[in-house]
MMTF fields as JSON, N, C-alpha, C and O atoms, coordinates in Angstrom:
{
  "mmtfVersion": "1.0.0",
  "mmtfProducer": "UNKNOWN",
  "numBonds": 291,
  "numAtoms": 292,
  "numGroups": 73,
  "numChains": 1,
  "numModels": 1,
  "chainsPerModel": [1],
  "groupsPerChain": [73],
  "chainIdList": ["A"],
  "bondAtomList": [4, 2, 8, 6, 12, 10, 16, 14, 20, 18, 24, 22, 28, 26, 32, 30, 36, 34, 40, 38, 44, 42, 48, 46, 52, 50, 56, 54, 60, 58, 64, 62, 68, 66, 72, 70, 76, 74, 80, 78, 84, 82, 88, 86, 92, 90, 96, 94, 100, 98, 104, 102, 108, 106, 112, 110, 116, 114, 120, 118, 124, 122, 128, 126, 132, 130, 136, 134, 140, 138, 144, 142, 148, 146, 152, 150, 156, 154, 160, 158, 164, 162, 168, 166, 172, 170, 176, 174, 180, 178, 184, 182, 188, 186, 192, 190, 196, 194, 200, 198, 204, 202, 208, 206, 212, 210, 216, 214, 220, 218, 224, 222, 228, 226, 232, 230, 236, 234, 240, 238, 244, 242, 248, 246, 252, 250, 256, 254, 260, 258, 264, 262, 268, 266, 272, 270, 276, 274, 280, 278, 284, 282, 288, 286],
  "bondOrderList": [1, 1, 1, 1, 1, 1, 1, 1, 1, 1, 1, 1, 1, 1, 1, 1, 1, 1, 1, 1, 1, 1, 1, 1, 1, 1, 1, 1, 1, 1, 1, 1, 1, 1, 1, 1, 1, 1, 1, 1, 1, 1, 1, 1, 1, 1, 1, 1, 1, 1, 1, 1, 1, 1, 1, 1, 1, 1, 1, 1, 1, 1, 1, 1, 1, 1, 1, 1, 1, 1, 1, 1],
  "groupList": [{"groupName": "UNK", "atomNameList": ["N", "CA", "C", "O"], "elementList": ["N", "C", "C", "O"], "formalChargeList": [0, 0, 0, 0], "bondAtomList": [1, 0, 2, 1, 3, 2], "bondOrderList": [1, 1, 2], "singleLetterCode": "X", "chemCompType": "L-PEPTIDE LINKING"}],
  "groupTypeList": [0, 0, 0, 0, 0, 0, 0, 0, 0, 0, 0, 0, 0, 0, 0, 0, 0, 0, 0, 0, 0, 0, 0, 0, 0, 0, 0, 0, 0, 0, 0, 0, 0, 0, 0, 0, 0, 0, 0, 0, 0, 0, 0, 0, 0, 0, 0, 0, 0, 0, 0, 0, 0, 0, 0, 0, 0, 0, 0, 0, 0, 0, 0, 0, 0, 0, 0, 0, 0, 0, 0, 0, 0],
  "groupIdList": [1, 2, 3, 4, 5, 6, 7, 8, 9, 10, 11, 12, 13, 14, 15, 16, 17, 18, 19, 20, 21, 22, 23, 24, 25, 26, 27, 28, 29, 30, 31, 32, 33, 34, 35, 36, 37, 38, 39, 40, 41, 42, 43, 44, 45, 46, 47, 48, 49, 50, 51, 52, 53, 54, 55, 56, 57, 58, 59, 60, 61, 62, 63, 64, 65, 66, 67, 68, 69, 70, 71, 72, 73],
  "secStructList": [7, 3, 3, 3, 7, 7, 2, 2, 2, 2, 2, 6, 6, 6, 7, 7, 2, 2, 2, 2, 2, 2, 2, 6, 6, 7, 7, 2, 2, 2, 2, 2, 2, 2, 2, 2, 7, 6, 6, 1, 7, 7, 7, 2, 2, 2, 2, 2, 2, 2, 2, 6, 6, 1, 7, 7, 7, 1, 4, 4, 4, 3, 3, 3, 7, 7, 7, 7, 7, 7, 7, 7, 7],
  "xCoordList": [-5.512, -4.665, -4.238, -4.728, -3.065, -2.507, -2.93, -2.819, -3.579, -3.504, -3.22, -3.411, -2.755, -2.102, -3.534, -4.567, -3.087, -3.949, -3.137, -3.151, -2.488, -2.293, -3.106, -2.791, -4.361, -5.297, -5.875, -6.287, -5.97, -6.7, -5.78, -5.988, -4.819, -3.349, -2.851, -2.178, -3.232, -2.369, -4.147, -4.138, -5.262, -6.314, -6.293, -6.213, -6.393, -6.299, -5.464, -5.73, -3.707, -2.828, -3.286, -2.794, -4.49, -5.07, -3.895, -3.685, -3.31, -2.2, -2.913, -3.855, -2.166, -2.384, -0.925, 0.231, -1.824, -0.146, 0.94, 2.115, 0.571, 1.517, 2.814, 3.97, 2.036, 3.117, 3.547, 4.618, 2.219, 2.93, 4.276, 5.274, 3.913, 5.585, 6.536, 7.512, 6.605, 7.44, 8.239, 9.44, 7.339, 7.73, 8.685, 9.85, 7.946, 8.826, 9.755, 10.617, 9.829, 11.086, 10.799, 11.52, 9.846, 9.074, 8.932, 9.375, 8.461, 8.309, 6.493, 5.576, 6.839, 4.896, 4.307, 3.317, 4.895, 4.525, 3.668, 2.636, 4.861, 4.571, 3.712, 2.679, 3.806, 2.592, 1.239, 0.372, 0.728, -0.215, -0.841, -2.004, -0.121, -0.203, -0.742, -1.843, 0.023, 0.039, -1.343, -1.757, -1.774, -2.812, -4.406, -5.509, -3.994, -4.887, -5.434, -6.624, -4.502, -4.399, -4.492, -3.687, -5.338, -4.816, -4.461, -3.992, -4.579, -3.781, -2.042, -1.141, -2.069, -0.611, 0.163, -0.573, 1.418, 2.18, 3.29, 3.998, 3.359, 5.292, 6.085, 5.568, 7.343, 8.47, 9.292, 8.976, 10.157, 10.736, 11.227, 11.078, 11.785, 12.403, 11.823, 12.323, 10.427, 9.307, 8.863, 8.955, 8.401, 8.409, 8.882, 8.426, 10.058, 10.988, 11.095, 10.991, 11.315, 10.903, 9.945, 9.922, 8.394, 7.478, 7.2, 6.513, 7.97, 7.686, 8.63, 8.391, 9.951, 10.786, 10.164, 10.293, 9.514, 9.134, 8.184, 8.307, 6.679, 6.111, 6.206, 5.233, 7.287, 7.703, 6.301, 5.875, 5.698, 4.464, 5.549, 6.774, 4.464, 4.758, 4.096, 3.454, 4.295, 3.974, 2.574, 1.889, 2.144, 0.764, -0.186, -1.057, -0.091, -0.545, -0.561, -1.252, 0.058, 0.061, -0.395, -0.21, -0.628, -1.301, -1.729, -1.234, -3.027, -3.46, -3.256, -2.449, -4.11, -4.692, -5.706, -6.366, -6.286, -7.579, -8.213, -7.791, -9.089, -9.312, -10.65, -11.778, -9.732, -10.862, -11.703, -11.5, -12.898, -13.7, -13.648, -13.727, -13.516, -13.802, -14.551, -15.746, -14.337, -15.219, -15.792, -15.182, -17.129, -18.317, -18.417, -18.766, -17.943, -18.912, -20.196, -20.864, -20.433, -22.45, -22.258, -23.228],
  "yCoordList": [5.182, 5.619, 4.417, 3.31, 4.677, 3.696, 3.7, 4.837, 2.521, 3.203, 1.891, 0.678, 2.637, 1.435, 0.547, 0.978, -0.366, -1.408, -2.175, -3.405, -1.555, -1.737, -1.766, -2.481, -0.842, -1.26, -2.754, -3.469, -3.247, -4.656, -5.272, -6.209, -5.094, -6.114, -6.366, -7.288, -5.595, -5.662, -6.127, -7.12, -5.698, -6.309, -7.921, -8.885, -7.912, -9.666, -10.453, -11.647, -9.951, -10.352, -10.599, -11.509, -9.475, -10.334, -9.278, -9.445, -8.269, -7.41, -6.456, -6.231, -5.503, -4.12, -3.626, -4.023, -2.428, -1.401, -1.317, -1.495, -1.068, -1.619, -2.168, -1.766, -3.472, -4.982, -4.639, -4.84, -4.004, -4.154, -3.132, -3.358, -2.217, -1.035, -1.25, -0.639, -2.45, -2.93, -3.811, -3.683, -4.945, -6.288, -5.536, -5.823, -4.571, -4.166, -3.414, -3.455, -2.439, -1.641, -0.231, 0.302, 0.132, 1.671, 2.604, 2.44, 3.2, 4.636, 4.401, 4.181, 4.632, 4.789, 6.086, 5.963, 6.851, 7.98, 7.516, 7.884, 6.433, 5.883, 5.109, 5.311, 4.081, 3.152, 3.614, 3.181, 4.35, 4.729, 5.849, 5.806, 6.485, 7.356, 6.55, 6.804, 5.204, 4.316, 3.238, 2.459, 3.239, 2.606, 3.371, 2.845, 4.914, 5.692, 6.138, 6.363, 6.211, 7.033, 6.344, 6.66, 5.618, 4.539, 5.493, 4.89, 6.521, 7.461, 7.481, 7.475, 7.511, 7.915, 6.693, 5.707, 6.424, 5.443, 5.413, 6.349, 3.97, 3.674, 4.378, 4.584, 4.652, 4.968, 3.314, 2.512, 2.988, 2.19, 1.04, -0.168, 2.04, 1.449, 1.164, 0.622, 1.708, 1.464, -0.164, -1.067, -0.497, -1.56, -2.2, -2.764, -2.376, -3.89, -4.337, -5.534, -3.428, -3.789, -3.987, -4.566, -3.349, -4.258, -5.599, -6.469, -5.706, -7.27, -8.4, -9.582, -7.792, -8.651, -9.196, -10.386, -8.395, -8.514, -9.651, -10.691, -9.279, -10.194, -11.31, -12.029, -11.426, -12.172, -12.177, -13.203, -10.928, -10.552, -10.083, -10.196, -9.397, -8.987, -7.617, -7.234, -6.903, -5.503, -5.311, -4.635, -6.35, -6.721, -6.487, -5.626, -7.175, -7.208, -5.884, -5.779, -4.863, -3.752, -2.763, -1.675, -2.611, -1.847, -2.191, -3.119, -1.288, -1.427, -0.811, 0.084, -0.978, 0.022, 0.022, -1.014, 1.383, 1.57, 2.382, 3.525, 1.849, 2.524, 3.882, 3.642, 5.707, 6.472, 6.44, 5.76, 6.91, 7.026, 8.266, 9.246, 8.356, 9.487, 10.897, 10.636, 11.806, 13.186, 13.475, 13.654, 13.528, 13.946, 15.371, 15.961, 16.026, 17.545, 17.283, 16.504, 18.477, 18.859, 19.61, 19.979],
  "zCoordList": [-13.111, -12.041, -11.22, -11.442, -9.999, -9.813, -8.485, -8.028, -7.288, -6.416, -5.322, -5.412, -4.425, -3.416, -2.292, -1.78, -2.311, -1.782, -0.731, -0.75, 0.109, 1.502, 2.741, 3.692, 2.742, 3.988, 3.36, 4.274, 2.288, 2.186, 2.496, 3.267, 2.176, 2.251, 3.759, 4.22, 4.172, 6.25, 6.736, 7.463, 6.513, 6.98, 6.557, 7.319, 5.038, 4.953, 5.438, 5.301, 6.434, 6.749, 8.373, 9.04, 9.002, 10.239, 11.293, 12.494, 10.445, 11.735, 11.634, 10.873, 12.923, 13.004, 12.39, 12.248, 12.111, 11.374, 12.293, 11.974, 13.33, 14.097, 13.82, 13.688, 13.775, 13.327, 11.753, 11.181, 11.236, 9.981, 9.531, 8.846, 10.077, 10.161, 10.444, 10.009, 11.498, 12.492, 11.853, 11.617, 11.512, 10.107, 9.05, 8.775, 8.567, 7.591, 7.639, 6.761, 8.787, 8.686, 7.938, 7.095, 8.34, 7.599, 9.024, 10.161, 8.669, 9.975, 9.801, 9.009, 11.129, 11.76, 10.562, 9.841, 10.601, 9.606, 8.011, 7.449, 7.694, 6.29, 6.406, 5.767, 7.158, 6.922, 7.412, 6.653, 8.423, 8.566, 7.187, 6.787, 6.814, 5.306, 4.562, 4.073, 4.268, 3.056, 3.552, 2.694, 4.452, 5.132, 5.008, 4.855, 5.15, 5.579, 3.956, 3.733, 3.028, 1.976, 0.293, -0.583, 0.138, -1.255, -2.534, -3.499, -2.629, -3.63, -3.484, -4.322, -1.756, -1.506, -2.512, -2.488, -3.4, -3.868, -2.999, -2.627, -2.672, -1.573, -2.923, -4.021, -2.559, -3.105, -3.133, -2.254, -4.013, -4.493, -2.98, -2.797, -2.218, -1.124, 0.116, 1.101, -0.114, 0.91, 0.347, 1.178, -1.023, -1.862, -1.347, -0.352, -1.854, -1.356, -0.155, 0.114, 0.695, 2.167, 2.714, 3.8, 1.808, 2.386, 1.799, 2.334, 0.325, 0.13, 0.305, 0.057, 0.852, 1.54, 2.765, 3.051, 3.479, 5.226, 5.106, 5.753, 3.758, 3.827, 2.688, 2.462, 2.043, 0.807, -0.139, -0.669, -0.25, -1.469, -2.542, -2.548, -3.637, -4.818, -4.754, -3.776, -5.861, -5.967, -5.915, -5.147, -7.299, -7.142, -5.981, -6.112, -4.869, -3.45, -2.836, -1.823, -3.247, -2.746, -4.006, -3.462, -4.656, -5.486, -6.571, -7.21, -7.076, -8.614, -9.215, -8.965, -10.809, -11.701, -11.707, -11.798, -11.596, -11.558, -13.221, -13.395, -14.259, -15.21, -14.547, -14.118, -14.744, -14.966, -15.526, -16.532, -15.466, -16.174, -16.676, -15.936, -17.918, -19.322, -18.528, -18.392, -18.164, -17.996, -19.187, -20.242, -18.999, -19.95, -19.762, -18.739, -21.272, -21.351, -21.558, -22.238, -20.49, -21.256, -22.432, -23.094]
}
């Protein structure tokens, strides 16, 4: 699964969401979601604007995470 890695990304950046919504040009709504939520995924145009604002890559904002297999008893 894919999951977003934005609370590490605005913590290792040393801001509050705040700044970071602000920097980028998102709604308080989204970034606190995308902060609060590492399942939630940005939409395309949430993306570019957050890696224009902080000239990152996609990378920096999300992974892959491998599931682990569900075992029947």
């Amino acid at each position: 699964m894919v999951i977003n890695t934005i609370k590490q990304f605005v913590d290792s950046l040393g801001i509050t969401r705040y700044q970071f919504y602000k920097r980028a040009g998102i709604s308080k709504t989204t970034a606190y979601a995308l902060y609060e939520n590492h399942e939630r995924i940005p939409d395309t145009e949430t993306i570019e604007r957050i890696c224009a604002a902080f000239d990152c890559q996609i990378g920096d904002l999300m992974k892959y995470v491998r599931e682990q297999p569900r075992q029947c008893h």
